[in-house]
MARLODREN-206334 format. One record per residue: residue in three letters; x, y, z of N, C-alpha, C, O in turn; chain; residue number from 1. Coordinates in pm, 1 decimal, padded with zeros to 6 digits. Layout:
REM MARLODREN-206334
{site 'ALA', {X, Y, Z}, {X, Y, Z}, {X, Y, Z}, {X, Y, Z}, 'A', NUM}
...
//
This chain:
REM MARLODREN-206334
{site 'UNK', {00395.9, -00006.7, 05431.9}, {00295.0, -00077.0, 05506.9}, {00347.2, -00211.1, 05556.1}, {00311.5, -00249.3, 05667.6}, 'A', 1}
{site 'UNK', {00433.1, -00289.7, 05478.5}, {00452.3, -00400.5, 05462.0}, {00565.8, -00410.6, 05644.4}, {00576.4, -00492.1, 05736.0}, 'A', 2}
{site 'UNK', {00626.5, -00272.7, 05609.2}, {00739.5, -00272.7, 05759.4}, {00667.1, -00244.9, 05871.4}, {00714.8, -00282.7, 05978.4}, 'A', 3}
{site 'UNK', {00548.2, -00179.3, 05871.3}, {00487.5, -00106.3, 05987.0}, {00371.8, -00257.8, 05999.4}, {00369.6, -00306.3, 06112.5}, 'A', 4}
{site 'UNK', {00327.8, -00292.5, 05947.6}, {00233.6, -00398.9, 06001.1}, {00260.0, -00533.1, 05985.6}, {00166.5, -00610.1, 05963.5}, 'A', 5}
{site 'UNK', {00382.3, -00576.0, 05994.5}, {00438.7, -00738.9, 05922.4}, {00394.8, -00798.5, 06040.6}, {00310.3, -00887.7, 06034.4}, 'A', 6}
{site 'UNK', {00451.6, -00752.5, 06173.5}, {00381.9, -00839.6, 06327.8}, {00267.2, -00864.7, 06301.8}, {00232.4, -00959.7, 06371.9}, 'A', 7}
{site 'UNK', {00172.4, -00824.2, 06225.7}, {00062.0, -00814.0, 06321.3}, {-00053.4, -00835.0, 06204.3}, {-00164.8, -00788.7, 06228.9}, 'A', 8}
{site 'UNK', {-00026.9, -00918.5, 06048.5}, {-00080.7, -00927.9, 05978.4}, {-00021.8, -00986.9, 05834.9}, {00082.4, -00929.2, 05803.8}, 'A', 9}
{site 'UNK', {-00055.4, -01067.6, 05759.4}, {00069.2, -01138.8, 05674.7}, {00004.1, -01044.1, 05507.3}, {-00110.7, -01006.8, 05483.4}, 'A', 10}
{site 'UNK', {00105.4, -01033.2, 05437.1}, {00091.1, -00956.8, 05309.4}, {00118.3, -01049.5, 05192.1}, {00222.3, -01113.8, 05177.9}, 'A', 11}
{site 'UNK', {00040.4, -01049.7, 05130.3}, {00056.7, -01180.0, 04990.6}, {00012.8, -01051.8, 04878.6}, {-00071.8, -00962.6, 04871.1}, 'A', 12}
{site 'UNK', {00136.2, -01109.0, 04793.6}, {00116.9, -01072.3, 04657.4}, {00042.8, -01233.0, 04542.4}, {00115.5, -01331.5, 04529.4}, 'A', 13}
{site 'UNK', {-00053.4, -01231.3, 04496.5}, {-00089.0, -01263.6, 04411.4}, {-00053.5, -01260.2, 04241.7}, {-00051.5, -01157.8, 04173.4}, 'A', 14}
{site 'UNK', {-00037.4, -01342.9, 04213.3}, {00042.5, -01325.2, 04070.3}, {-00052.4, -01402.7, 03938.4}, {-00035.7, -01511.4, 03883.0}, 'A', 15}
{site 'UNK', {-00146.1, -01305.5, 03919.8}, {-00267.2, -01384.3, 03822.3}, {-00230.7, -01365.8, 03690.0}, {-00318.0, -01397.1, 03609.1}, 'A', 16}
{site 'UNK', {-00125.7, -01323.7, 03644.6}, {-00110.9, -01279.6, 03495.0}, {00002.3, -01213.8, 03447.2}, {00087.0, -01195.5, 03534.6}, 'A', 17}
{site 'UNK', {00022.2, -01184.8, 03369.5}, {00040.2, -01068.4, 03273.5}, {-00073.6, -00964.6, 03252.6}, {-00192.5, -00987.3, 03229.7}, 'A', 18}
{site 'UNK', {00003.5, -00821.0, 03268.3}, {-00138.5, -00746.4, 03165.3}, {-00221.6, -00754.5, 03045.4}, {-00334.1, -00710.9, 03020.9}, 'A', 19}
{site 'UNK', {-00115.9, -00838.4, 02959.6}, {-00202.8, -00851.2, 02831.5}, {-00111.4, -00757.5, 02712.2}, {00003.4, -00713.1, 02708.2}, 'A', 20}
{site 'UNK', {-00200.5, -00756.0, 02643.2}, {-00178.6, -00734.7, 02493.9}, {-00257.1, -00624.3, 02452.8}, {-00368.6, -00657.2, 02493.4}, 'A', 21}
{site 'UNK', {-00271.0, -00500.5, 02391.1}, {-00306.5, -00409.4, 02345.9}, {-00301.3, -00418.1, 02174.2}, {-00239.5, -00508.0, 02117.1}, 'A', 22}
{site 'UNK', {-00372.6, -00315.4, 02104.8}, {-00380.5, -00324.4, 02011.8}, {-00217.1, -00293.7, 01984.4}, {-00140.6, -00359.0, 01913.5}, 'A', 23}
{site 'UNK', {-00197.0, -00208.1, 02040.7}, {-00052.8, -00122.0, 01972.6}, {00037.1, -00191.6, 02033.3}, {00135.2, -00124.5, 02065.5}, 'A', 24}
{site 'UNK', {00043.0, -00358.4, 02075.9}, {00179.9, -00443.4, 02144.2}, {00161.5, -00460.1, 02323.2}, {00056.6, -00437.0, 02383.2}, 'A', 25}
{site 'UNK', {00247.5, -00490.2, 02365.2}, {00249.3, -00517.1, 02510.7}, {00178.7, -00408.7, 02600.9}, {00179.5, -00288.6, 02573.7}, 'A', 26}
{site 'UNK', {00135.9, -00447.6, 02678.1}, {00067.4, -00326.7, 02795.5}, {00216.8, -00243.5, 02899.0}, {00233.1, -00131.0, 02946.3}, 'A', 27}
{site 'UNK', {00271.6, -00327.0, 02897.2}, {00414.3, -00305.5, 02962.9}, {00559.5, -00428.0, 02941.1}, {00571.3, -00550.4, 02935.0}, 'A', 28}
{site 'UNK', {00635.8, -00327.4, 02935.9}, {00752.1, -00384.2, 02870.7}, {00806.9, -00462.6, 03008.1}, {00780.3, -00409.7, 03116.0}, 'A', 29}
{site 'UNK', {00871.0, -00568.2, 03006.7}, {00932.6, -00626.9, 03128.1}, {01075.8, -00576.1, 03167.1}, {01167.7, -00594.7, 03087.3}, 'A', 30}
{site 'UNK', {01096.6, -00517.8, 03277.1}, {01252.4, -00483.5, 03298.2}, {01348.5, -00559.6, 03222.4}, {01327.5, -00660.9, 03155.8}, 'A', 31}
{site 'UNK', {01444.2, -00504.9, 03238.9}, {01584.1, -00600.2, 03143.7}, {01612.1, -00722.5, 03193.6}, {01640.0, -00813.8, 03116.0}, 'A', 32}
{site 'UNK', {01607.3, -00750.8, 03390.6}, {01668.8, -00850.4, 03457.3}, {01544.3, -00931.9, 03455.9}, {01524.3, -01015.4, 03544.1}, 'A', 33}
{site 'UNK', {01452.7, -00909.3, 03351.0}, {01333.6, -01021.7, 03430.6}, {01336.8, -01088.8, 03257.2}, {01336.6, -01211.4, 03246.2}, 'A', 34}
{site 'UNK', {01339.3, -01013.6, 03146.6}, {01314.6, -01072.5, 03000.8}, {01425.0, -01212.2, 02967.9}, {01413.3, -01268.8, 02859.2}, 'A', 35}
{site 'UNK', {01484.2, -01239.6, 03024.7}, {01509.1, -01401.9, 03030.0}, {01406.3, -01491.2, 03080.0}, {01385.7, -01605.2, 03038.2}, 'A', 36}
{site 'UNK', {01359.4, -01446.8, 03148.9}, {01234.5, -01539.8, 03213.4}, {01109.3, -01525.1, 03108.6}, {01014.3, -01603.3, 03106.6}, 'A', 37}
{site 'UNK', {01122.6, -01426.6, 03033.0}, {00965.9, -01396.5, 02904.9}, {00929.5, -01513.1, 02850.3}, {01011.0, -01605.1, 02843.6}, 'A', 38}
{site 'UNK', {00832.4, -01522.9, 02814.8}, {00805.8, -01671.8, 02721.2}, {00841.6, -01600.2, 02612.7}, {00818.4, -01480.8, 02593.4}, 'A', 39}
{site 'UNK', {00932.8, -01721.0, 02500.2}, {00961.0, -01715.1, 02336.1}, {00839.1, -01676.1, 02266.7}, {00726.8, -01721.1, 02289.7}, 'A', 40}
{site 'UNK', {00875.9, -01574.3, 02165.8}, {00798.3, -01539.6, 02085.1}, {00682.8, -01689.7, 02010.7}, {00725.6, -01804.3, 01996.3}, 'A', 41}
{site 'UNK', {00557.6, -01650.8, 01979.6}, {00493.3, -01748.7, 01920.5}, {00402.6, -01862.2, 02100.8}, {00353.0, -01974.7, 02095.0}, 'A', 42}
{site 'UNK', {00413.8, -01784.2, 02211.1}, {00435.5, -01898.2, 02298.9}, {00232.3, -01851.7, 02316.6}, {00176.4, -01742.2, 02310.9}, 'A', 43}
{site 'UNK', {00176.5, -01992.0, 02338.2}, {00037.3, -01957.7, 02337.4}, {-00026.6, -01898.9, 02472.5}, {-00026.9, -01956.9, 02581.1}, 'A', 44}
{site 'UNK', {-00088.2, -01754.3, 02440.6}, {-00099.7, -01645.6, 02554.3}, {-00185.1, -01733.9, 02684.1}, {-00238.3, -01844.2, 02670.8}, 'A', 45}
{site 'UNK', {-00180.9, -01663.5, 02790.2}, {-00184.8, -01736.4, 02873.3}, {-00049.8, -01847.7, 02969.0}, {-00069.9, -01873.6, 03087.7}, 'A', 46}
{site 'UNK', {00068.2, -01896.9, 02902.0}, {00154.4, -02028.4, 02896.8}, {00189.4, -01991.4, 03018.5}, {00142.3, -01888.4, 03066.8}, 'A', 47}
{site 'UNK', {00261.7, -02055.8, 03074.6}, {00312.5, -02051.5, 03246.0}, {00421.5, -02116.0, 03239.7}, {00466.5, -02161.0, 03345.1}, 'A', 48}
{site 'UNK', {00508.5, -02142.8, 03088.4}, {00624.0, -02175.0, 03110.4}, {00762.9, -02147.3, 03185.6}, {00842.7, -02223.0, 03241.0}, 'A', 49}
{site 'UNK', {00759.2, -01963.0, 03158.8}, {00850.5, -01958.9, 03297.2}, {00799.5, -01905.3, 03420.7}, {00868.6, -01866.7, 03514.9}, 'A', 50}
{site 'UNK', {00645.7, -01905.6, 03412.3}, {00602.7, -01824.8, 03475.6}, {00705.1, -01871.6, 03658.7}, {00800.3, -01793.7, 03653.6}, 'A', 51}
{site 'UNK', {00712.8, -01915.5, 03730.8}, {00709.0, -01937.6, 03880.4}, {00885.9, -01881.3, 03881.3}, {00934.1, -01819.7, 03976.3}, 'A', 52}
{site 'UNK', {00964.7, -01919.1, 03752.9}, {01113.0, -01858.2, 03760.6}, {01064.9, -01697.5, 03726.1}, {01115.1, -01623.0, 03810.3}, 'A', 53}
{site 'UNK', {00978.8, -01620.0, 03622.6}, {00965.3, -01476.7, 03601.8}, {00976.6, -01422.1, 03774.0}, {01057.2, -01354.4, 03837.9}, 'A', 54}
{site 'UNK', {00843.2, -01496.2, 03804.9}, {00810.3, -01452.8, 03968.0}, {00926.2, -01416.3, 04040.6}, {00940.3, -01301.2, 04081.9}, 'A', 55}
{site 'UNK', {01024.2, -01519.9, 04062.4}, {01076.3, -01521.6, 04143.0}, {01203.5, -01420.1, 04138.5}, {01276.7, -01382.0, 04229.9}, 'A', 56}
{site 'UNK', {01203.5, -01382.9, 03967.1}, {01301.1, -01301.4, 03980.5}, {01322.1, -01184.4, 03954.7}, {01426.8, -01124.1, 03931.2}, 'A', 57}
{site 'UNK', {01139.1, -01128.9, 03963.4}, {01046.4, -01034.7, 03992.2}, {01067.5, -01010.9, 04143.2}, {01099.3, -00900.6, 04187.7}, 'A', 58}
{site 'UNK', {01054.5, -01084.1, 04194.2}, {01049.7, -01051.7, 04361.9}, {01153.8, -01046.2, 04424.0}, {01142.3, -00997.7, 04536.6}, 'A', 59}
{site 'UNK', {01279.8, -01086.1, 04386.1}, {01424.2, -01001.8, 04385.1}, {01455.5, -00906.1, 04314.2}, {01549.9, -00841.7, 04360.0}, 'A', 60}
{site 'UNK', {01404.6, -00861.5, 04197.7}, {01466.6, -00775.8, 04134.5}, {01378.4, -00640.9, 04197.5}, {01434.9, -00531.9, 04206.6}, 'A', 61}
{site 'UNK', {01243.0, -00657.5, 04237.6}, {01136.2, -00544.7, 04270.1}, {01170.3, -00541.5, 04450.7}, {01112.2, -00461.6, 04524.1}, 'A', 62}
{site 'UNK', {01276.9, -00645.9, 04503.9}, {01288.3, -00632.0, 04612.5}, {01165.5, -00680.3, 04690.9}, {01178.0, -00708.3, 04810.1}, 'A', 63}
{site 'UNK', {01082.3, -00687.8, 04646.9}, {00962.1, -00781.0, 04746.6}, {01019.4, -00868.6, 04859.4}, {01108.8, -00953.2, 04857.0}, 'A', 64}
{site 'UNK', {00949.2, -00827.7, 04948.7}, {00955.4, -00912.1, 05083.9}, {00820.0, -00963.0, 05132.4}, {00795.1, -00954.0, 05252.6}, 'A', 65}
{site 'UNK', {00749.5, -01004.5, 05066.6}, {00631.4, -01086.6, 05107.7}, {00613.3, -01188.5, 05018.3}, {00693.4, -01195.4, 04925.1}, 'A', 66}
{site 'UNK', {00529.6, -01265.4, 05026.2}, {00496.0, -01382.7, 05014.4}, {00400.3, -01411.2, 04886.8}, {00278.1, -01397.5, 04891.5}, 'A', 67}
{site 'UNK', {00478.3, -01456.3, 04762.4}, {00378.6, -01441.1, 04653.0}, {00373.6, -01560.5, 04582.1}, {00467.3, -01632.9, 04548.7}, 'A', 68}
{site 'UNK', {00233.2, -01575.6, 04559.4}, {00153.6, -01702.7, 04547.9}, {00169.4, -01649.5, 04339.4}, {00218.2, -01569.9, 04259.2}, 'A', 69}
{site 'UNK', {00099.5, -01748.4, 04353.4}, {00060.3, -01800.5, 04173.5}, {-00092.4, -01853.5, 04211.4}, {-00137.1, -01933.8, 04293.4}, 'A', 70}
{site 'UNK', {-00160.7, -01750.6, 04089.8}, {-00306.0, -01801.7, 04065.1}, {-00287.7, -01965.0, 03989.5}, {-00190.7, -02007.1, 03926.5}, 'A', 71}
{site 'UNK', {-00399.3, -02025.3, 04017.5}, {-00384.6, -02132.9, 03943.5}, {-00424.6, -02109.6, 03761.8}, {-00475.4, -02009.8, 03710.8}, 'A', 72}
{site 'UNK', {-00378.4, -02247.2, 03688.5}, {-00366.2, -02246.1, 03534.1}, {-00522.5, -02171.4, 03512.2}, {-00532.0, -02081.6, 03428.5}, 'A', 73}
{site 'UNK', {-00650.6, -02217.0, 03597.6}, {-00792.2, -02156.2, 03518.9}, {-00775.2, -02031.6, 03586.3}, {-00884.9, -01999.8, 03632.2}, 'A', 74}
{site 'UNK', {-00691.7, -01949.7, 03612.3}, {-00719.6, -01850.6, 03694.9}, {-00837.7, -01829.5, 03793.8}, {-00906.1, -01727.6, 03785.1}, 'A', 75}
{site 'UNK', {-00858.9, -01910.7, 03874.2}, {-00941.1, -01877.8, 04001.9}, {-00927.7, -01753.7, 04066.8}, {-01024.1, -01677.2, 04062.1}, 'A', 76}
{site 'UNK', {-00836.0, -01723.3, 04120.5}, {-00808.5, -01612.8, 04203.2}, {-00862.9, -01484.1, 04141.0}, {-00939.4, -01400.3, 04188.8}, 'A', 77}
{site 'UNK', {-00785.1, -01492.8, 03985.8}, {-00849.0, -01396.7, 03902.7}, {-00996.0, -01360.1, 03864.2}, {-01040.1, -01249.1, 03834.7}, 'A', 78}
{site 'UNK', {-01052.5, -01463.8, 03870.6}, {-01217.4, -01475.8, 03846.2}, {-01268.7, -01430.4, 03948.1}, {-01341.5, -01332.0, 03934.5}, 'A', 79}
{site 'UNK', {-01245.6, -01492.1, 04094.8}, {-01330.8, -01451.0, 04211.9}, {-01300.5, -01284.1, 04226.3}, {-01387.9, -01200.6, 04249.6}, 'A', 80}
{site 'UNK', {-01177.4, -01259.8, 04209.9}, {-01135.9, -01118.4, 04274.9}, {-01140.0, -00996.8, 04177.4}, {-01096.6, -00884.9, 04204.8}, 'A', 81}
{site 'UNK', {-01194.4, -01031.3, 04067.5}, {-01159.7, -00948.0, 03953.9}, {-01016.1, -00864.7, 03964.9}, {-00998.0, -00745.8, 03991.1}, 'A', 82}
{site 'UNK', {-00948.8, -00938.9, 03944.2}, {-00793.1, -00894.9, 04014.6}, {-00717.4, -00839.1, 03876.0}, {-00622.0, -00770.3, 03912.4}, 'A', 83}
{site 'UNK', {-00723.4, -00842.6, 03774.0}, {-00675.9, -00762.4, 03684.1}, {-00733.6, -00663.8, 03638.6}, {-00848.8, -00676.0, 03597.2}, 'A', 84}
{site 'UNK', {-00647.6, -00503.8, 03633.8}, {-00525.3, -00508.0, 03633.0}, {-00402.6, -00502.0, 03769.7}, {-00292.6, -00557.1, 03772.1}, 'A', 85}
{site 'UNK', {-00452.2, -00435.7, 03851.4}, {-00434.2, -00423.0, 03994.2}, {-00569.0, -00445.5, 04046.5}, {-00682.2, -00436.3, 03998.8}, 'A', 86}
{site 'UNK', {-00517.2, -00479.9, 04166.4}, {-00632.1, -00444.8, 04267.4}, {-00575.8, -00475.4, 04434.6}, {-00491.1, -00564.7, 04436.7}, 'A', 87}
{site 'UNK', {-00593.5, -00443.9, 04508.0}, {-00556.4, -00433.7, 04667.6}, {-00691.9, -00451.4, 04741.2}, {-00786.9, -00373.8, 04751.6}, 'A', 88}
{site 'UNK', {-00668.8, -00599.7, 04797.8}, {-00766.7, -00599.9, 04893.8}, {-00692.3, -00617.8, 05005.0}, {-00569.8, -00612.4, 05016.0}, 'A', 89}
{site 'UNK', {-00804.7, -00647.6, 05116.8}, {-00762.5, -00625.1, 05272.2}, {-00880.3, -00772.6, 05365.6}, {-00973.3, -00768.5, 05446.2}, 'A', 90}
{site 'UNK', {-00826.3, -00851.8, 05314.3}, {-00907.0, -00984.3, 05352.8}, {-00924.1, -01017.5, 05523.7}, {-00819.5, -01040.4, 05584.5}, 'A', 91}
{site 'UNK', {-01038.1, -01019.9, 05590.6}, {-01009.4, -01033.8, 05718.7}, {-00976.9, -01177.5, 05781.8}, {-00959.0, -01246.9, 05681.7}, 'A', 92}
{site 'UNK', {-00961.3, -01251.9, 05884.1}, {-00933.4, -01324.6, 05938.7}, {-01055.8, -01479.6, 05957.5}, {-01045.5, -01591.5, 06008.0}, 'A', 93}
{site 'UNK', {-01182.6, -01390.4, 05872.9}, {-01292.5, -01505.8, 05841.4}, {-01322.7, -01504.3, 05697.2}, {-01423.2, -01563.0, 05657.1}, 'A', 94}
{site 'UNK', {-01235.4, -01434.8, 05606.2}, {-01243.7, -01487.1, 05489.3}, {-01315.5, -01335.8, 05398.0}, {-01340.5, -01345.7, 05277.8}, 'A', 95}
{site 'UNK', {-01343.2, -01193.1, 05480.7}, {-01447.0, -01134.1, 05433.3}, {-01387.7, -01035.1, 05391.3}, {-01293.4, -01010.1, 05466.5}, 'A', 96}
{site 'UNK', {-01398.7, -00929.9, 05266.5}, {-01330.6, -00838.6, 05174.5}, {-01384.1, -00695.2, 05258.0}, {-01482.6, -00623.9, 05238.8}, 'A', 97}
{site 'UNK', {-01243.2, -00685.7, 05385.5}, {-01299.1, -00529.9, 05405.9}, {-01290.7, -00375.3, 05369.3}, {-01348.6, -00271.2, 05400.2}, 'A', 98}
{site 'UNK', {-01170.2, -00423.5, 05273.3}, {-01125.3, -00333.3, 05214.9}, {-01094.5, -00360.3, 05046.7}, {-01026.8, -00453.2, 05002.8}, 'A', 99}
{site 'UNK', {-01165.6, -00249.4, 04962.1}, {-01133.9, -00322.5, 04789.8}, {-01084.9, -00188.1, 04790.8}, {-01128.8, -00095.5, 04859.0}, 'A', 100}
{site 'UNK', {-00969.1, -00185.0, 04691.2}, {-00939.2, -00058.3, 04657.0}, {-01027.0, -00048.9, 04453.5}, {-01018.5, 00053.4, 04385.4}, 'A', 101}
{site 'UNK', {-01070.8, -00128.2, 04423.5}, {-01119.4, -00149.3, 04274.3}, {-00998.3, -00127.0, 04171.7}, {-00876.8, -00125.3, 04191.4}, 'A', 102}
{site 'UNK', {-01062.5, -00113.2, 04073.2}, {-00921.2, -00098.8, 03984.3}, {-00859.2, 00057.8, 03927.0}, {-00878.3, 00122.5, 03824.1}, 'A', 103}
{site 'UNK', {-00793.2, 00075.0, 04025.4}, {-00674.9, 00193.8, 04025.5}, {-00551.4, 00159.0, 04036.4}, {-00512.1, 00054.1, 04087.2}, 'A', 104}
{site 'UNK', {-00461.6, 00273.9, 03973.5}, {-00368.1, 00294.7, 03937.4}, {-00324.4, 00261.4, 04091.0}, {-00404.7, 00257.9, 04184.3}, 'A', 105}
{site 'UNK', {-00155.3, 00232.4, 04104.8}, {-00125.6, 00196.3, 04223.4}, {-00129.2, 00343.3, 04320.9}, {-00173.7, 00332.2, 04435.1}, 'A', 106}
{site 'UNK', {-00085.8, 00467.1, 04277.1}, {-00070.8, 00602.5, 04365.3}, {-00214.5, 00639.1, 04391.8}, {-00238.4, 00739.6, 04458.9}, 'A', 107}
{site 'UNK', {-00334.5, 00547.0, 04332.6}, {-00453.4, 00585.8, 04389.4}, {-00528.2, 00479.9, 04459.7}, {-00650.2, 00478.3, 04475.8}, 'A', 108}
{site 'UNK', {-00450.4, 00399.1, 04496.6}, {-00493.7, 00335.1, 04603.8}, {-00509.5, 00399.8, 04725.1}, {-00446.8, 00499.1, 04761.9}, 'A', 109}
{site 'UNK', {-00641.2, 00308.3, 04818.7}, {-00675.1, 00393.8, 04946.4}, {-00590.2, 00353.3, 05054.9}, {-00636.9, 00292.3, 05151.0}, 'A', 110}
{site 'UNK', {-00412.9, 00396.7, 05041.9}, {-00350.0, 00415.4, 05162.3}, {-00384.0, 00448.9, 05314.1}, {-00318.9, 00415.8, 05413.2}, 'A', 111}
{site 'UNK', {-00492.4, 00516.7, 05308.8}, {-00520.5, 00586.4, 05419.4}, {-00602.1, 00495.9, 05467.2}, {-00576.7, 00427.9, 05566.7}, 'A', 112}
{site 'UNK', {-00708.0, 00488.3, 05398.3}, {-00818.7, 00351.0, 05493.8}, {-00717.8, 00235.5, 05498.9}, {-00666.8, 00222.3, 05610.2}, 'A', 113}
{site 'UNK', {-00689.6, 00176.1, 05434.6}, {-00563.7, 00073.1, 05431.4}, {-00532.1, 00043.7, 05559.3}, {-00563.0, -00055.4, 05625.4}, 'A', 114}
{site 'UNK', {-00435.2, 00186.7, 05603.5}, {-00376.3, 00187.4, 05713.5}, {-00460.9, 00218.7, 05837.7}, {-00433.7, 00158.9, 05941.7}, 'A', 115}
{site 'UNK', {-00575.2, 00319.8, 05834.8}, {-00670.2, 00334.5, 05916.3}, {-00739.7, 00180.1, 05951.4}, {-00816.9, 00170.4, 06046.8}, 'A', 116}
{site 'UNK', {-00709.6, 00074.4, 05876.0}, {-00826.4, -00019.2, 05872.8}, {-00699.9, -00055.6, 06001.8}, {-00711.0, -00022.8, 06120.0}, 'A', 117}
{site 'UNK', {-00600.2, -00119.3, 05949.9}, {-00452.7, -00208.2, 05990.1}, {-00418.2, -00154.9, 06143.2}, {-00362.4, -00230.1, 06223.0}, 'A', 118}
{site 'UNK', {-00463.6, 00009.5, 06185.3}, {-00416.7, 00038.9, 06272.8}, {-00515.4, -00001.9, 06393.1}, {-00475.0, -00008.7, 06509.2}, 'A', 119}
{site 'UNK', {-00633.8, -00025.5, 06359.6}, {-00764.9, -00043.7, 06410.2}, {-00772.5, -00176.9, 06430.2}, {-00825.9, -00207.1, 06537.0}, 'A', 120}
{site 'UNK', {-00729.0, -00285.3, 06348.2}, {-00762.5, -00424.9, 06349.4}, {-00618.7, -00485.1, 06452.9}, {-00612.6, -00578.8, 06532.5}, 'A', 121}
{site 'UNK', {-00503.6, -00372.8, 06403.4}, {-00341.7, -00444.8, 06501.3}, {-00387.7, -00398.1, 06641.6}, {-00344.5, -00471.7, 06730.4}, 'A', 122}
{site 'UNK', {-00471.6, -00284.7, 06689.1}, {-00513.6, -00278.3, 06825.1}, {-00554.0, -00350.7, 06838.1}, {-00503.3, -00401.6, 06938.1}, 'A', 123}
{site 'UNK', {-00677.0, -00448.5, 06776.7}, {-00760.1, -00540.2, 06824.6}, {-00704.0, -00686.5, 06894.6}, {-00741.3, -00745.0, 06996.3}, 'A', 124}
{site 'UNK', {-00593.6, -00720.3, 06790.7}, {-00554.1, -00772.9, 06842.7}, {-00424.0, -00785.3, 06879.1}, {-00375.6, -00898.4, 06874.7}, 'A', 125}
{site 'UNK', {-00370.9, -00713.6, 06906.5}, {-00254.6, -00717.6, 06983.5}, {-00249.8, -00598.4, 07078.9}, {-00196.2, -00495.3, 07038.4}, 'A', 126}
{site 'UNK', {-00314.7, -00604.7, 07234.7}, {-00261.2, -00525.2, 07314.7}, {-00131.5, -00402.2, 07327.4}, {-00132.7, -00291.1, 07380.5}, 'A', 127}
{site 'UNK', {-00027.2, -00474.3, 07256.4}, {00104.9, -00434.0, 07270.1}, {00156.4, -00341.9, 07175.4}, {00256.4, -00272.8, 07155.9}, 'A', 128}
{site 'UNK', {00015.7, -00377.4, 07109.9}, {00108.9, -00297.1, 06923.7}, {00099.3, -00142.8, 06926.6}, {00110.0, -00081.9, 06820.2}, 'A', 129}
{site 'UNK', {00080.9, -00079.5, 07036.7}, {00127.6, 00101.7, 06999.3}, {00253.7, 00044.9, 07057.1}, {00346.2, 00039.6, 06976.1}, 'A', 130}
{site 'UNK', {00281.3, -00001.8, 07186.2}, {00409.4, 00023.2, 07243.7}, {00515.0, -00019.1, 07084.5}, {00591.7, 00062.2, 07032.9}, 'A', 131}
{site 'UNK', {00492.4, -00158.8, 07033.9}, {00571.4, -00199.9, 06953.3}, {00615.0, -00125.0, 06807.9}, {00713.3, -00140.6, 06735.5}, 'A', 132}
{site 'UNK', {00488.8, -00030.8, 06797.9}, {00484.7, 00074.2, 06672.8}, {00575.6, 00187.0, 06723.9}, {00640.3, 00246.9, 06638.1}, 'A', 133}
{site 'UNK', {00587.5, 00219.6, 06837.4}, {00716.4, 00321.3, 06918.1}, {00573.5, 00403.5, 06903.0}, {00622.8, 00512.5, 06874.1}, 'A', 134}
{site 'UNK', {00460.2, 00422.4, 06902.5}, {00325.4, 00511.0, 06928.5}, {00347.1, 00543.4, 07049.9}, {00266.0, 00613.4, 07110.5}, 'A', 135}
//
């Protein structure tokens, strides 16, 4: 999505957390190239000590090419959006949620409206964008 609609619409990853903690230990283990960046054992949940270096070397190591923010320390972002554990929205250009995918797994996200929405809104505004899609 991120290659087919970058002209014509900006993509932010949000970074509100960690998953958390389960009874039975971590919700997910961190790749090998990112556990230098982990906070030290004992570190009080929630901490943001390495958090902005984890990020960053999350978004090279996962290859990300968009633009990823950090919720703030009270988690705002997280509160308004109920954004953990995933979630995919589709924010319009006055601020309004037209697309929630709720909380699903990432392969059940609604790709299709997603893109049905993106293909509908890049006509709107951009005249040019079948020619530029090779449509």
């Amino acid at each position: 999505m991120i290659e087919k609609y970058s002209d014509c619409v900006e993509f932010l990853f949000v970074y509100t957390g960690e998953a958390g903690m389960s009874p039975l230990g971590p919700l997910h283990q961190l790749p090998a190239a990112l556990r230098p960046f982990a906070e030290p054992p004992g570190t009080p949940r929630g901490s943001r000590i390495h958090l902005a270096s984890r990020v960053r070397a999350g978004k090279e190591h996962f290859g990300l090419c968009l633009l990823c923010l950090l919720d703030n320390e009270q988690g705002v972002a997280q509160k308004l959006y109920n954004a953990c554990p995933k979630r995919l929205l589709i924010v319009d250009l006055a601020g309004r949620i037209v697309l929630d995918s709720g909380h699903r797994p990432a392969f059940a996200f609604p790709w299709k409206e997603a893109t049905d929405w993106l293909d509908h809104y890049s006509e709107s505004i951009d005249p040019l964008y079948e020619e530029k899609r090779g449509s």
